[in-house]
N, C-alpha and C positions, 0 to 999 in steps of 0.2 A: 868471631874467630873461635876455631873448634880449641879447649886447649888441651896440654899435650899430658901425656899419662904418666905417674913419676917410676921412676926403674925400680925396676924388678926385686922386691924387699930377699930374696931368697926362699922365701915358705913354695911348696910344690903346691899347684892345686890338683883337687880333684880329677883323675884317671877317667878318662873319657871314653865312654863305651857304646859303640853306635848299635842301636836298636833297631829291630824291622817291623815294619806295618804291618799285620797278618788280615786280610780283611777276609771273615770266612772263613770253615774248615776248610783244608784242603782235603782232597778228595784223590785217590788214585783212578786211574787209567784204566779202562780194562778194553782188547780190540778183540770181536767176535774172530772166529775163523771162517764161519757160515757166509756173514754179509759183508765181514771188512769194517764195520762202525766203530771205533775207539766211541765209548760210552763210562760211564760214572755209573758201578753196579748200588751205591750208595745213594744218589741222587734217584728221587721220586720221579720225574720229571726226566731225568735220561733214561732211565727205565724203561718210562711208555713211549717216549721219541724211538728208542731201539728196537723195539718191540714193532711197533708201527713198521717201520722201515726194513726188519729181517723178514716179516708177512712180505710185504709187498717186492722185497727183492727175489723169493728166492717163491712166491705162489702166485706174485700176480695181488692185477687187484679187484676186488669185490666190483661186480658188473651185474646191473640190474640186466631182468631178461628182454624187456622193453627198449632196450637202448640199442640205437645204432640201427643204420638198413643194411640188413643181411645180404651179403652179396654170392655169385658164382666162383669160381675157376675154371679153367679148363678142363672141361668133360673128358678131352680125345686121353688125359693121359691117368690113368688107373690110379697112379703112387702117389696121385697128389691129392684125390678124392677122398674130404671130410666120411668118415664112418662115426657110426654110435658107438657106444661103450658096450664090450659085452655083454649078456646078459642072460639067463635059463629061464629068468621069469618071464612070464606074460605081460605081466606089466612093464617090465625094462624094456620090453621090444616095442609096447607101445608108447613110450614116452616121448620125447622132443630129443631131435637129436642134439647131443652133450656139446660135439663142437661144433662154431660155427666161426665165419667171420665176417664181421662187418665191418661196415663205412662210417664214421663219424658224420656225425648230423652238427655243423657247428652251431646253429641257432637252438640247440637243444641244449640250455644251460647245466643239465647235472650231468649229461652225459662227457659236455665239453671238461667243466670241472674235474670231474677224475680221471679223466686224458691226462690234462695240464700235469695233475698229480704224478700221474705212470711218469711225463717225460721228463719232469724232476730228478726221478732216482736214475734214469735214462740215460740225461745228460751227465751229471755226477759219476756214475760208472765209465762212461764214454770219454771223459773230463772235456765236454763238447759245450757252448755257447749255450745261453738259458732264454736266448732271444732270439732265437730264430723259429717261432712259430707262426707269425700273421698268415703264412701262406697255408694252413692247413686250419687254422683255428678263428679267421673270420668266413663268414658266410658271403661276401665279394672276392675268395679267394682264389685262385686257380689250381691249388693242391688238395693235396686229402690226405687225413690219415687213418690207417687201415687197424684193424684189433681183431686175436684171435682168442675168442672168447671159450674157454672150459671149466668146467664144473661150476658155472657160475663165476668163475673171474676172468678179466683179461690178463692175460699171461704173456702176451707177446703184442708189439705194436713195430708197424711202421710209419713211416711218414714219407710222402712223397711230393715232387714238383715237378711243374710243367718248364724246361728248360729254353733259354736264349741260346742261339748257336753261338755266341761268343764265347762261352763258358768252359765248352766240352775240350777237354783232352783226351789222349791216350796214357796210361800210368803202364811204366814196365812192373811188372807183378815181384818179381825178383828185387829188387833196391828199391823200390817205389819212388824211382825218378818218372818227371814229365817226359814225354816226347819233345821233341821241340819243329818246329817250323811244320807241323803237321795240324788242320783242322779239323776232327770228324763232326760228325751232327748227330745227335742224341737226344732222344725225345724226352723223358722223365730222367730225373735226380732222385735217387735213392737219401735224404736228408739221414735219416736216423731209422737202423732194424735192430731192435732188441728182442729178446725173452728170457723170461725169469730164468733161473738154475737149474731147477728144480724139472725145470718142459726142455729142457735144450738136446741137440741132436736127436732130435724126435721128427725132423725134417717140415717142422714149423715156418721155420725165416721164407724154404721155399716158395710153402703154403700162400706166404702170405704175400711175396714177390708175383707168383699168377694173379692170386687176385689182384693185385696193384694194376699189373698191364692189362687184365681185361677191363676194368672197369673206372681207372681213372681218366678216360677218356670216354666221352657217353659214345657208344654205337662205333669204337676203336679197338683192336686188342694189339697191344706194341710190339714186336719183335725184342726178341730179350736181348740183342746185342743193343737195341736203342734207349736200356735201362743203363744210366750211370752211377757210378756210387762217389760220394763225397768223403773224398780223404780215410778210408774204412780199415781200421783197426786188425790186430793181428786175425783174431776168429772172424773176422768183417773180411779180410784180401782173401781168406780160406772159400768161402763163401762165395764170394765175387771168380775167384778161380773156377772153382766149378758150376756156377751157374750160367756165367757169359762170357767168360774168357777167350782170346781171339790167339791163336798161336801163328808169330809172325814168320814171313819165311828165314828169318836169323834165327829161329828158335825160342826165341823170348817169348813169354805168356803177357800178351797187353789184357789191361782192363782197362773199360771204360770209366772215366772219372768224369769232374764238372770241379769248376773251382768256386 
Protein backbone atom coordinates (compact mmCIF):
# COMPACT_ATOMS: atom_id res chain seq x y z
CA UNK A 1 0.00 0.00 0.00
CA UNK A 2 1.48 3.35 -1.35
CA UNK A 3 1.45 5.49 1.83
CA UNK A 4 0.15 8.75 2.12
CA UNK A 5 2.47 12.16 2.15
CA UNK A 6 2.03 14.30 5.50
CA UNK A 7 0.57 18.01 4.77
CA UNK A 8 1.99 20.55 3.62
CA UNK A 9 4.58 21.99 6.60
CA UNK A 10 4.19 25.74 5.13
CA UNK A 11 7.95 26.15 3.83
CA UNK A 12 7.46 27.22 -0.34
CA UNK A 13 9.59 25.07 -2.39
CA UNK A 14 11.85 25.93 -4.98
CA UNK A 15 10.24 28.17 -8.09
CA UNK A 16 10.16 25.99 -11.12
CA UNK A 17 11.55 27.10 -14.31
CA UNK A 18 10.91 25.06 -17.29
CA UNK A 19 13.94 24.85 -19.69
CA UNK A 20 14.34 24.14 -23.48
CA UNK A 21 16.36 21.42 -25.22
CA UNK A 22 18.46 23.41 -27.91
CA UNK A 23 19.98 20.57 -30.08
CA UNK A 24 22.31 22.35 -32.46
CA UNK A 25 22.95 25.98 -33.37
CA UNK A 26 20.11 27.29 -34.84
CA UNK A 27 20.74 28.67 -38.06
CA UNK A 28 18.65 31.36 -40.05
CA UNK A 29 16.80 31.18 -43.19
CA UNK A 30 17.75 32.79 -46.16
CA UNK A 31 15.31 32.15 -49.73
CA UNK A 32 17.26 32.97 -53.01
CA UNK A 33 15.19 35.21 -55.42
CA UNK A 34 16.85 33.61 -58.50
CA UNK A 35 15.76 29.90 -57.72
CA UNK A 36 13.19 30.16 -54.86
CA UNK A 37 15.61 27.62 -52.41
CA UNK A 38 15.25 28.80 -48.62
CA UNK A 39 18.92 27.54 -47.77
CA UNK A 40 21.21 28.10 -44.45
CA UNK A 41 24.02 30.66 -45.79
CA UNK A 42 25.90 29.28 -42.57
CA UNK A 43 25.54 25.80 -43.11
CA UNK A 44 28.49 24.07 -45.44
CA UNK A 45 26.40 21.60 -46.67
CA UNK A 46 23.26 23.97 -47.75
CA UNK A 47 25.61 26.03 -49.40
CA UNK A 48 26.78 23.29 -51.95
CA UNK A 49 22.93 21.78 -52.12
CA UNK A 50 21.91 25.51 -53.24
CA UNK A 51 24.53 25.97 -55.33
CA UNK A 52 23.91 22.73 -57.19
CA UNK A 53 20.40 23.42 -57.68
CA UNK A 54 20.42 27.55 -58.72
CA UNK A 55 23.21 25.79 -61.63
CA UNK A 56 20.89 23.59 -62.65
CA UNK A 57 17.62 25.52 -62.31
CA UNK A 58 18.25 28.59 -63.97
CA UNK A 59 21.39 26.82 -66.86
CA UNK A 60 20.34 23.43 -67.22
CA UNK A 61 22.43 20.60 -66.66
CA UNK A 62 25.94 19.64 -67.78
CA UNK A 63 25.34 17.07 -70.85
CA UNK A 64 27.97 15.12 -72.19
CA UNK A 65 28.22 15.49 -76.06
CA UNK A 66 27.90 11.81 -76.62
CA UNK A 67 24.77 11.41 -75.12
CA UNK A 68 21.45 10.89 -76.53
CA UNK A 69 20.50 10.23 -80.45
CA UNK A 70 20.11 13.44 -82.08
CA UNK A 71 16.97 13.77 -83.69
CA UNK A 72 15.17 16.17 -86.63
CA UNK A 73 11.93 18.52 -86.66
CA UNK A 74 10.22 19.70 -89.00
CA UNK A 75 12.28 21.04 -92.01
CA UNK A 76 8.97 22.62 -93.94
CA UNK A 77 8.75 25.36 -91.12
CA UNK A 78 12.00 27.99 -90.85
CA UNK A 79 11.31 29.34 -87.14
CA UNK A 80 11.76 26.25 -85.63
CA UNK A 81 15.13 25.18 -87.27
CA UNK A 82 18.03 24.58 -84.79
CA UNK A 83 21.02 27.35 -85.97
CA UNK A 84 24.67 27.51 -84.74
CA UNK A 85 25.90 30.29 -82.60
CA UNK A 86 27.15 33.31 -84.20
CA UNK A 87 30.39 33.49 -85.09
CA UNK A 88 33.30 35.88 -87.43
CA UNK A 89 35.68 33.24 -86.85
CA UNK A 90 36.50 30.47 -89.10
CA UNK A 91 36.67 28.22 -86.62
CA UNK A 92 33.14 28.98 -85.12
CA UNK A 93 31.67 28.29 -88.38
CA UNK A 94 33.39 25.11 -88.52
CA UNK A 95 32.49 23.76 -85.23
CA UNK A 96 29.56 21.32 -84.23
CA UNK A 97 26.47 22.98 -84.22
CA UNK A 98 25.77 24.34 -80.41
CA UNK A 99 22.13 23.33 -80.36
CA UNK A 100 20.72 20.26 -80.69
CA UNK A 101 18.17 17.89 -79.58
CA UNK A 102 17.93 14.56 -78.58
CA UNK A 103 16.16 11.42 -77.59
CA UNK A 104 17.15 9.63 -74.40
CA UNK A 105 18.69 6.30 -74.87
CA UNK A 106 17.22 4.64 -71.50
CA UNK A 107 19.54 1.70 -71.49
CA UNK A 108 22.34 4.28 -71.38
CA UNK A 109 22.92 4.61 -67.63
CA UNK A 110 24.73 8.19 -67.19
CA UNK A 111 22.75 9.64 -69.70
CA UNK A 112 19.48 8.10 -68.07
CA UNK A 113 20.89 9.38 -64.60
CA UNK A 114 21.08 12.95 -65.29
CA UNK A 115 17.55 12.95 -66.86
CA UNK A 116 16.27 11.48 -63.44
CA UNK A 117 18.34 14.41 -62.13
CA UNK A 118 16.74 17.39 -64.54
CA UNK A 119 13.22 15.83 -63.64
CA UNK A 120 13.92 16.25 -59.97
CA UNK A 121 14.02 20.04 -59.94
CA UNK A 122 11.11 19.54 -62.84
CA UNK A 123 8.84 18.14 -60.81
CA UNK A 124 9.65 20.24 -57.57
CA UNK A 125 9.11 23.53 -59.69
CA UNK A 126 5.84 21.89 -61.29
CA UNK A 127 4.83 20.56 -57.62
CA UNK A 128 4.13 17.35 -60.04
CA UNK A 129 4.35 13.46 -58.75
CA UNK A 130 8.32 12.04 -58.58
CA UNK A 131 6.93 8.75 -60.03
CA UNK A 132 5.67 9.01 -62.97
CA UNK A 133 8.58 8.08 -64.97
CA UNK A 134 8.71 4.17 -66.11
CA UNK A 135 7.16 5.27 -69.24
CA UNK A 136 9.99 7.21 -70.50
CA UNK A 137 12.97 5.87 -68.51
CA UNK A 138 12.87 1.97 -68.95
CA UNK A 139 13.99 0.67 -72.28
CA UNK A 140 10.42 -1.66 -72.62
CA UNK A 141 8.68 1.62 -72.45
CA UNK A 142 6.42 3.20 -75.11
CA UNK A 143 7.44 6.92 -74.11
CA UNK A 144 10.41 8.93 -74.61
CA UNK A 145 11.87 11.76 -73.25
CA UNK A 146 13.23 14.54 -75.36
CA UNK A 147 16.42 17.19 -74.24
CA UNK A 148 17.45 20.45 -75.78
CA UNK A 149 20.96 20.40 -75.49
CA UNK A 150 23.13 23.93 -75.45
CA UNK A 151 26.41 24.95 -74.75
CA UNK A 152 27.02 21.86 -73.53
CA UNK A 153 23.95 21.43 -71.08
CA UNK A 154 20.49 20.28 -71.28
CA UNK A 155 18.38 23.26 -70.64
CA UNK A 156 15.00 22.14 -71.39
CA UNK A 157 13.29 18.51 -71.38
CA UNK A 158 10.20 16.89 -72.28
CA UNK A 159 8.63 13.97 -71.69
CA UNK A 160 6.09 12.32 -73.54
CA UNK A 161 3.45 9.28 -73.79
CA UNK A 162 1.70 7.13 -76.11
CA UNK A 163 -1.96 7.65 -74.87
CA UNK A 164 -5.23 5.14 -74.15
CA UNK A 165 -8.29 6.69 -75.69
CA UNK A 166 -9.96 6.45 -72.50
CA UNK A 167 -7.93 9.24 -71.11
CA UNK A 168 -8.36 12.09 -73.40
CA UNK A 169 -10.43 15.11 -72.81
CA UNK A 170 -11.10 18.45 -73.87
CA UNK A 171 -9.98 21.23 -71.10
CA UNK A 172 -11.85 24.89 -71.59
CA UNK A 173 -8.69 26.96 -71.60
CA UNK A 174 -10.56 29.93 -69.81
CA UNK A 175 -11.41 28.05 -66.16
CA UNK A 176 -9.83 24.96 -66.95
CA UNK A 177 -12.85 22.99 -66.46
CA UNK A 178 -13.40 19.36 -68.36
CA UNK A 179 -15.77 19.06 -71.09
CA UNK A 180 -18.17 16.61 -70.15
CA UNK A 181 -19.97 13.82 -72.04
CA UNK A 182 -17.54 14.53 -74.91
CA UNK A 183 -14.62 11.78 -76.02
CA UNK A 184 -11.85 12.98 -78.41
CA UNK A 185 -8.89 10.77 -79.35
CA UNK A 186 -5.41 11.86 -78.81
CA UNK A 187 -2.45 10.32 -79.79
CA UNK A 188 0.68 11.46 -77.38
CA UNK A 189 0.42 13.07 -73.57
CA UNK A 190 2.63 15.79 -73.13
CA UNK A 191 3.66 14.44 -69.22
CA UNK A 192 6.16 17.14 -68.30
CA UNK A 193 7.83 20.57 -70.57
CA UNK A 194 10.31 22.42 -68.82
CA UNK A 195 13.31 24.93 -69.40
CA UNK A 196 15.59 26.45 -67.28
CA UNK A 197 15.14 30.61 -66.64
CA UNK A 198 17.67 31.54 -68.01
CA UNK A 199 16.67 29.73 -71.97
CA UNK A 200 12.81 30.52 -71.56
CA UNK A 201 10.78 32.43 -74.40
CA UNK A 202 13.52 31.76 -76.66
CA UNK A 203 10.62 29.42 -78.33
CA UNK A 204 12.58 26.28 -77.05
CA UNK A 205 9.16 24.25 -75.43
CA UNK A 206 8.14 24.66 -79.21
CA UNK A 207 11.39 23.18 -80.56
CA UNK A 208 11.08 20.55 -78.57
CA UNK A 209 7.13 19.73 -79.11
CA UNK A 210 8.00 19.03 -83.16
CA UNK A 211 10.55 17.07 -82.43
CA UNK A 212 8.35 15.00 -79.93
CA UNK A 213 5.54 14.45 -82.75
CA UNK A 214 8.02 13.62 -85.36
CA UNK A 215 9.79 11.18 -83.95
CA UNK A 216 8.10 9.54 -81.08
CA UNK A 217 6.52 7.50 -83.16
CA UNK A 218 9.12 5.64 -85.59
CA UNK A 219 8.10 6.38 -89.40
CA UNK A 220 4.93 8.83 -87.80
CA UNK A 221 4.74 12.57 -87.49
CA UNK A 222 1.35 13.52 -85.22
CA UNK A 223 -0.70 16.21 -85.99
CA UNK A 224 -0.39 18.70 -83.30
CA UNK A 225 -4.19 18.85 -82.34
CA UNK A 226 -3.33 14.95 -81.40
CA UNK A 227 -0.71 16.24 -78.79
CA UNK A 228 -2.37 16.42 -75.32
CA UNK A 229 -1.07 18.13 -72.18
CA UNK A 230 -1.56 16.80 -68.68
CA UNK A 231 -3.04 19.24 -66.29
CA UNK A 232 -0.47 22.18 -67.61
CA UNK A 233 0.39 25.10 -65.43
CA UNK A 234 -0.28 28.78 -65.79
CA UNK A 235 2.91 29.33 -68.55
CA UNK A 236 2.04 25.39 -69.57
CA UNK A 237 -2.12 26.61 -70.72
CA UNK A 238 -0.04 29.81 -72.34
CA UNK A 239 1.76 27.37 -74.30
CA UNK A 240 -0.81 24.83 -75.13
CA UNK A 241 -3.00 27.97 -76.35
CA UNK A 242 -1.02 28.76 -78.88
CA UNK A 243 0.44 25.65 -79.99
CA UNK A 244 -2.85 23.51 -80.39
CA UNK A 245 -5.62 25.25 -79.24
CA UNK A 246 -9.08 24.41 -80.97
CA UNK A 247 -11.47 27.56 -80.85
CA UNK A 248 -14.95 26.17 -80.37
CA UNK A 249 -17.93 27.39 -82.24
CA UNK A 250 -19.22 28.99 -78.51
CA UNK A 251 -16.03 30.86 -78.53
CA UNK A 252 -14.08 29.02 -75.86
CA UNK A 253 -10.46 28.16 -76.66
CA UNK A 254 -10.34 23.97 -75.87
CA UNK A 255 -7.06 22.31 -75.21
CA UNK A 256 -6.42 19.04 -75.56
CA UNK A 257 -5.84 17.38 -72.09
CA UNK A 258 -5.40 13.53 -70.86
CA UNK A 259 -6.15 12.56 -67.27
Amino acid sequence: MASRRSKATGKKGPKLVQSRLQIGPQHKLTKCSKCEMSYSPSVIDDVATHANYHDLHLKGKKWSSNWGAVVSINPSNESLLLTPPPSSSKAGTSRLRDERIVMLRPDHQAELRTTLKIMDIVNDELHAPHNENDFWSNPDGTGRAFLYIKGGRAVAVLTIEILEPARCRWMVYEDRSIVQRVQPCFTLGISRIWVCRTQRNCGIATKLLEAARANTIYGKTVERWAMAWSQPTDSGGKLASYYNGVKHKSGKLLIPCYL
